[in-house]
N, C-alpha and C positions, 0 to 999 in steps of 0.2 A: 493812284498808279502814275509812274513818270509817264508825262506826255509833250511830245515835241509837238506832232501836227494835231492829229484827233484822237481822241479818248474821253469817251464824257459821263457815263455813266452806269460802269457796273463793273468790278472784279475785288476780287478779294483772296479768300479763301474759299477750300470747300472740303467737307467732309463726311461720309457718309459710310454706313454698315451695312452689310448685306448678307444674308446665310439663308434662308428661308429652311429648312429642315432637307439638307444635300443627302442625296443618298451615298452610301458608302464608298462607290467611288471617285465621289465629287474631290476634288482638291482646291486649298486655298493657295492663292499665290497672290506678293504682292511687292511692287519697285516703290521705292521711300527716297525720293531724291531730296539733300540738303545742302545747301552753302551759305557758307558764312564770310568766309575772304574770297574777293576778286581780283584779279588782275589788273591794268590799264586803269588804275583810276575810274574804278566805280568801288563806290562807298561800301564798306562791311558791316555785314549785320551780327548777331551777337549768337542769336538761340535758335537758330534753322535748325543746325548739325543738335542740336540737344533735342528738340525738339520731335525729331525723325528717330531718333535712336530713345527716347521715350515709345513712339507709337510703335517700333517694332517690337520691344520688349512687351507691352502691352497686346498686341494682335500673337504673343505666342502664351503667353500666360492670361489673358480674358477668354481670347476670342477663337483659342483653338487651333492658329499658324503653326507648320512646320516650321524650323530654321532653315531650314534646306530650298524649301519656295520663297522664304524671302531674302530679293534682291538690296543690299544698301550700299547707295552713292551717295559720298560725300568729299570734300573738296581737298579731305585729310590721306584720301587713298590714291593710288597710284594706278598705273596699269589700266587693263579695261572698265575697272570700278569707281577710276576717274570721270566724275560727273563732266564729262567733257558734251558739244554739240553731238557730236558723232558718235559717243559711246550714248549717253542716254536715247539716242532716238534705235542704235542697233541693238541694246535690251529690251527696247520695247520692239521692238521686231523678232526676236526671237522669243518673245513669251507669248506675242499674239499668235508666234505658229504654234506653240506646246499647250497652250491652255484650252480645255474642252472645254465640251458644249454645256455640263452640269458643274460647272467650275465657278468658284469668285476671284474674280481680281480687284486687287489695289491699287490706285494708282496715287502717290502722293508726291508733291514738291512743294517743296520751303525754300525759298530764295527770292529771288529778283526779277518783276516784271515792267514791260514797257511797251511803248505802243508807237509805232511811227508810221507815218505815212501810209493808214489803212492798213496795218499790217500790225500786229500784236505780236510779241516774242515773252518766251522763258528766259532767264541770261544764266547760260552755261557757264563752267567755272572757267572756259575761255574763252567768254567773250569780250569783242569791241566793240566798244558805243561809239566810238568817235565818229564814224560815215554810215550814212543807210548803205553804202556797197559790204562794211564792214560788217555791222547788225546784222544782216542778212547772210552774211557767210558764215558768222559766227555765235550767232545763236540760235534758239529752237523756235520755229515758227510756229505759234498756235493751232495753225491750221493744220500743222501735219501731225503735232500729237491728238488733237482729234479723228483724225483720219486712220491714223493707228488702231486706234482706242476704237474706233468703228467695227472694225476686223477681229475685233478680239472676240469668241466665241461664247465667251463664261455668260453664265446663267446671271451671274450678277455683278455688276460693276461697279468700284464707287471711284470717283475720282476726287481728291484732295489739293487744292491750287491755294497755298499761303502764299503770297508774292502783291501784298501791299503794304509795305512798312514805310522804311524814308527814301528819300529818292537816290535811283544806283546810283546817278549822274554825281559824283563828288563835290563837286563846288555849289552843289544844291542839297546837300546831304541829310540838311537839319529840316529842310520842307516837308509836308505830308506828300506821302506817295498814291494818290485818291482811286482808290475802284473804278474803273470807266467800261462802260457800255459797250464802248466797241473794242475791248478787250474782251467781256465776257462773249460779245456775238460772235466775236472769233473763235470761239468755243463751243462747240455743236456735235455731239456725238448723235450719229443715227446708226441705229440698228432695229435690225429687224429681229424674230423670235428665234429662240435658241432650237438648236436639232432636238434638246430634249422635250419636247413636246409642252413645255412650261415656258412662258411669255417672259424673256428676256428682260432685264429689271436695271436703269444704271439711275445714277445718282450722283448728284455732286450738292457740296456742302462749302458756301463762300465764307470766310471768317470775316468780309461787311460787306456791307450793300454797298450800291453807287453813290459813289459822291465822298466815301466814309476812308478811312485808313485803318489798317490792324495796329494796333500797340503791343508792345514789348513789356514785361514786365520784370525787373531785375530781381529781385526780391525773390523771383521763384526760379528764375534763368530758363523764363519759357518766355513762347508768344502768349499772351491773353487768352488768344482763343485755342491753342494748344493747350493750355496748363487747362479750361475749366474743361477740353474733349475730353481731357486722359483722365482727367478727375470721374464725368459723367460713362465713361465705356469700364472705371474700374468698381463700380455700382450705383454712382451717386444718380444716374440715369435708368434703371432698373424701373420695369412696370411689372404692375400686380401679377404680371403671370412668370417672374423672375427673367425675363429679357431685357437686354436692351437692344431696345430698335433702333433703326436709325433716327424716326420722330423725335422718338422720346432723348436721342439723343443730341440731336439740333436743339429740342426746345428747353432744355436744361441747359446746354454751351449759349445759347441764346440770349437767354434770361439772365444769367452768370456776369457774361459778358458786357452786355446794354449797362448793366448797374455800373459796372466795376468803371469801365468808359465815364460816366456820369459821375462820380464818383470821383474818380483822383485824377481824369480829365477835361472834364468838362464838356466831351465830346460826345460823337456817337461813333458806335462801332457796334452793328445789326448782324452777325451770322444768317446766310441766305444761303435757303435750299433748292434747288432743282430736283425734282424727279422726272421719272421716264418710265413707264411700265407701271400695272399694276399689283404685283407680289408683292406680300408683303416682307419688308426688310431687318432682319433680324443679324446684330453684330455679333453676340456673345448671348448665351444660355445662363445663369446664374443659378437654376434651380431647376425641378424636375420639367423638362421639354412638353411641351403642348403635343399632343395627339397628332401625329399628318394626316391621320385618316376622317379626321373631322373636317365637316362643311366648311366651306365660309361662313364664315361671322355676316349679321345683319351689317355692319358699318362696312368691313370690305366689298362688300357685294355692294351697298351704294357708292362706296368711293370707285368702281370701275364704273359707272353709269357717270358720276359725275369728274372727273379727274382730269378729263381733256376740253371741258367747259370752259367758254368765255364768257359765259355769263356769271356775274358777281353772286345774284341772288340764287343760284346751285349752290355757293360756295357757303352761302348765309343762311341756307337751311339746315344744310350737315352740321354746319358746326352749332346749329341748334340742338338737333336730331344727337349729335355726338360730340359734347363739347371736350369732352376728355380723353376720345378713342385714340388708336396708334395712329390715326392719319390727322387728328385735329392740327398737327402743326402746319404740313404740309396745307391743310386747305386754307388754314391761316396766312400762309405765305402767300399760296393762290389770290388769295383775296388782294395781299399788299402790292402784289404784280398786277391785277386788273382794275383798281381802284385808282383813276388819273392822278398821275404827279401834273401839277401846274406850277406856269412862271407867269409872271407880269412882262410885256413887253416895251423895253422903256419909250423906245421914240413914240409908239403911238398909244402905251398905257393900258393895253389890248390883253386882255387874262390869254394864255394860250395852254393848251392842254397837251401833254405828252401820249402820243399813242407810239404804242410800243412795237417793234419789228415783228413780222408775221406772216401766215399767205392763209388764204381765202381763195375761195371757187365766186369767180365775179362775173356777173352776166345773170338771167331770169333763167332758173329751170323751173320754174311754177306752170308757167302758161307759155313759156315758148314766143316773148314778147322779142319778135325779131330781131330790132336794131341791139339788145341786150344777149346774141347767141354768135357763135357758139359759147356754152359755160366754160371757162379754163378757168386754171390754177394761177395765181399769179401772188408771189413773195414780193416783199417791201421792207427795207429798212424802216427804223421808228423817223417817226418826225412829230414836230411843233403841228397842232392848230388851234387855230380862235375858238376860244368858247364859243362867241356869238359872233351874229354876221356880222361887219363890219357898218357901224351908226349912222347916223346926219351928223353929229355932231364930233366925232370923230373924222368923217372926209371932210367937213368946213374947217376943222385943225390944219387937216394936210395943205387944203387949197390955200389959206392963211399964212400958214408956214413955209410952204413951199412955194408960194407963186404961180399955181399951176395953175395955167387957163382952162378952166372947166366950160363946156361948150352947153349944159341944160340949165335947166332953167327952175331956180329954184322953188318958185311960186307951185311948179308940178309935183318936183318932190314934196313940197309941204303937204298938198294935196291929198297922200296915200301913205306919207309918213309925219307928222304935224309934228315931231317931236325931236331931240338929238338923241335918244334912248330908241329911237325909231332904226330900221335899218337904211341905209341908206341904197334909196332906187334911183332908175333913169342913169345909172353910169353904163359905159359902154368899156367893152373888152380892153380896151386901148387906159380909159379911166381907170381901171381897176389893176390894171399892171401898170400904172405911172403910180397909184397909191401903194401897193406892197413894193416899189422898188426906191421910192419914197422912205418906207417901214423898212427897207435891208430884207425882206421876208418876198415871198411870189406866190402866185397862186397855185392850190394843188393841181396835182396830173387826176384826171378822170379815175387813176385805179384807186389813188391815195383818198377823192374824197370817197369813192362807195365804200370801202373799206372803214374809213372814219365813221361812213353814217349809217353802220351795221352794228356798230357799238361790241364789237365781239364776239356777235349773235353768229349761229351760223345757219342759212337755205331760211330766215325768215323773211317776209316781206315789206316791212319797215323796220326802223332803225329801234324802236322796242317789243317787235313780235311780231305776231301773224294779222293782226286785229289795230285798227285806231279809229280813231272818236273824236269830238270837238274836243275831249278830255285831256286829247293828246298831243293836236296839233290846229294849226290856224291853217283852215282851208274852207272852199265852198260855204257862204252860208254861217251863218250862227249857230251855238248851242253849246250846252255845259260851260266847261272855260273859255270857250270861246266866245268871247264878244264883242268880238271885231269885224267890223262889214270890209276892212283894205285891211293892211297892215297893223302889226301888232308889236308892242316894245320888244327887242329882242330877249331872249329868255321869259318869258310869260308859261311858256309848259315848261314841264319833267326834263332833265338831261337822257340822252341814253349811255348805254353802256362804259362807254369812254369818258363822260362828263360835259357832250356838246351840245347844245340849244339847239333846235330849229332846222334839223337835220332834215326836219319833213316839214313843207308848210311855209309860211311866212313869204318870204320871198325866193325865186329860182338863184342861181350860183353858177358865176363862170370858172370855168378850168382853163386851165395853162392850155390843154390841147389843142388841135385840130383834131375836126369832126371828122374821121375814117367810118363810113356805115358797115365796112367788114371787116376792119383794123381787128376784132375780135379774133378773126382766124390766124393773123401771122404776126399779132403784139411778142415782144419779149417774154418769159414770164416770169422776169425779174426786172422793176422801177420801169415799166413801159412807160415811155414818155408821151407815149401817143402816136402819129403819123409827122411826117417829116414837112407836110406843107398839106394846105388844102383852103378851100374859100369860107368856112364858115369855123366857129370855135363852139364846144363843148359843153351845156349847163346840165347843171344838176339840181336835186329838189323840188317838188314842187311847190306853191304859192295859193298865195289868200283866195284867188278867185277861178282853184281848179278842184276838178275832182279827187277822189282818193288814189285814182290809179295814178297818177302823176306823182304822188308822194312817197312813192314806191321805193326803193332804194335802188333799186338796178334801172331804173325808167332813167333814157336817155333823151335830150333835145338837142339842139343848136341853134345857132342862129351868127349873123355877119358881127364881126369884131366892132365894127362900129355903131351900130343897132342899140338904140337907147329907150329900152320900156320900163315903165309903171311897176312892174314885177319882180325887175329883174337885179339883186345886189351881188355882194362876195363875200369872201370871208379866205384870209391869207395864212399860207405854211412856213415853216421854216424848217429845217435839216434841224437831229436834234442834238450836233456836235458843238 
């Protein structure tokens, strides 16, 4: 994806089917936006306009579209059908008022996307890139065609975003245009359940993951991951019961795709799915229709139980249980969304692990453990953290390298951590933010590590479940894996959810914060940074030589910025732009 400020990690395409068995007076309707020439010097693409006028011919001859409900913009029409900023945002305005509650809609664009200054756009066929005043007036914000797309009432939604090819910006033309993160997070349809008493279903389908570019194929005068959609929606996607699903239709465009990439470029290019709802998604019928009046099937009935899971090992059963059913894709994807992406941090060498944007209910509703109440909600962007806490021999790099007058005393640390693989204790608040600022990186805010050391989980009470063991963590005493009377090399237990060490046990962890004992009730409940001042700062986790309730995941402590104990390490974030 073009990126001037930030954009790092996810957009593409998307695509997806939807029909579940509509009753008669369900209607399909669907807007197919395309462009291929720009204005103002931004670069043109080849096969948008081919591309979009394949899938409507296909959605009226597969999948059963009137011509009359479907809408096409493209950059060759004039008038109100001019893919203009103001014409594609007022047909999606006027279809979210027309479209009911037993209805599907389409939504697709093929064009050009961009990301600046926290803000993600569509590029209309009028816009300018030249100034963020200009981008902004002139092309389609992401955030509002979501908010559209929110309002729209149909039983089932899929939304289609091709917009990473080469970059609009012309004098960068030949560059990859790469999928970024804070393109797709700009992207967020919420909705709630349709008037028709059946649970509202949307869907979107990236043509690559983060980090990836879509390619062009000439040969076929398609995109890649259009020419193998239209292929898979006109049978080659078909399952045993003569449908194609949307599953089955992802993970054929998927498959197709990844080779072809591999193949005559070298590259990758991963079509990625989003789901939302549990109906099942059906594009097109191919042969005699499945019964409505039938049950659910054993695999839909577990995938509503397991579908909103952050835990990995839900995802690793079904797809045991059902490796081949209509949702095996989807939970495949699941898996590739919850399983940590990592990077290596160069200045200090530091594995750090991607946790991904989300909100969680953070504070103890187990037992009602004061300083951890009231429970709220509270949303986070993704961010960087350390696999492990940070070493001995890792803070003697920094003091070495940076000249920083460290004020304890090493002979102590040796004492409770004998090792450089050891974590490093006895640094004090002030230590631990001179070393992450040191590392370009800071330490988390209070919500970002419980969040981190929930691993996914959700209302559990440590960072892998309800239950732990010496089996699990370095605390109180010996026994199982545990065989350490102080301190233990970092990572010696199991990762949780996310991929992090010692999320419980080993040593306690300061945060960025200030200690607020009822910050709980008036935090933001988006990136609370904490209290705006106060005399003591924030630790987390608990260490070698406490009980279990300490290693809780909502258990709160503090203590003074300068305060330098036996116990006490860190372990540093970084933004994940």
């Amino acid at each position: 994806m073009a990126n001037s400020t930030e954009m790092k990690r996810l957009l593409t395409s998307l695509l997806l089917a939807i029909v579940v068995t509509l009753p008669i007076k369900a209607e399909k309707w669907a807007l197919l936006v395309g462009i291929n020439d720009y204005p103002n010097d931004i670069s043109p693409l080849r096969y948008c306009v081919a591309d979009v006028e394949a899938f409507r011919q296909a959605l009226i001859n597969v999948a059963g579209f009137k011509e009359d409900k479907i809408f096409l913009m493209t950059d060759q029409m004039r008038g109100q059908m001019e893919p203009t900023n103001i014409n594609v945002v007022m047909r999606l305005d006027i279809l979210a008022s027309q479209i009911k509650a037993d209805d599907t809609f389409v939504f697709y664009f093929s064009g050009h996307g961009i990301a600046r200054e926290d803000q993600s756009f569509l590029l209309a066929a009028n816009s300018v890139t030249a100034t963020a005043n200009t981008l902004e007036l002139s092309a389609i914000p992401l955030d509002r065609i979501s908010k559209i797309l929110s309002t729209v009432k149909a039983q089932q939604l899929l939304t289609v975003i091709d917009a990473c090819r080469n970059n609009p910006e012309a004098s960068r033309s030949g560059q990859d245009n790469l999928l970024s993160d804070n393109f797709t997070r700009g992207f967020k349809i919420r909705r709630s359940n349709s008037n028709s008493g059946t649970p509202s279903v949307s869907a979107t389908l990236y043509a690559c993951n983060v980090g990836e570019r879509a390619y062009e194929w000439a040969d076929k005068g398609h995109g890649v991951f259009s020419y193998y959609l239209l292929e898979g929606l006109n049978g080659e996607a078909v399952n045993s019961q003569g449908e194609v699903t949307v599953t089955t239709l992802a993970e054929y465009t998927q498959g197709k795709v990844v080779k072809w990439a591999e193949e005559f470029r070298g590259k990758k290019q991963t079509p990625w799915l989003s789901l939302q709802g549990g109906a099942k998604l059906v594009l097109a019928t191919l042969s005699q229709p499945v019964d409505p009046t039938l049950a659910l099937t054993a695999e839909s009935e577990t995938w509503q139980v397991v579908k909103d899971s952050r835990d990995i090992t839900d995802f690793e059963a079904f797809l045991d249980k059902f490796p081949n059913g209509d949702y095996a894709l989807a939970a495949k994807l699941k898996l590739k969304q919850l399983r940590p992406k990592k990077i290596t941090w160069r200045k200090d060498e530091s594995e750090m692990v991607l946790i991904p944007a989300g909100s969680f209910e953070m504070g103890d509703h187990l037992d009602g453990m004061k300083k951890a109440l009231p429970v709220h909600t509270v949303e986070l962007d993704s961010f960087y953290m350390d696999k492990y806490e940070v070493t001995v021999g890792q803070f003697k790099k920094f003091v070495e390298k940076s000249g920083y007058a460290y004020q304890g005393n090493w002979n102590s640390v040796a004492q409770y951590s004998p090792g450089d693989d050891y974590p490093m204790v006895y640094v004090t608040w002030n230590d631990a933010v001179a070393y992450a600022k040191w590392t370009r990186k800071r330490l988390p805010t209070e919500a970002e590590w419980e969040y981190a050391a929930r691993g996914g989980l959700v209302g559990k009470r440590y960072p892998r479940g309800d239950e732990i063991s010496h089996d699990d963590a370095n605390y109180s005493g010996t026994g199982g894996k545990d065989k350490w009377s102080k301190c233990a090399p970092v990572g010696s237990f199991a990762a949780n959810g996310y991929g992090l060490y010692d999320m419980a046990g080993n040593v306690r962890e300061w945060c960025q914060d200030w200690y607020g004992e009822n910050y709980y009730s008036s935090s933001p409940a988006k990136n609370p940074p904490g209290p705006g001042s106060g005399s003591s700062r924030v630790l987390r986790g608990g260490y070698w030589n406490y009980s279990t309730y300490a290693l809780r995941v909502a258990t709160r402590v503090n203590n003074f910025p300068k305060s330098r104990n036996y116990y006490v390490g860190f372990r540093c974030v970084s933004g994940s732009n």
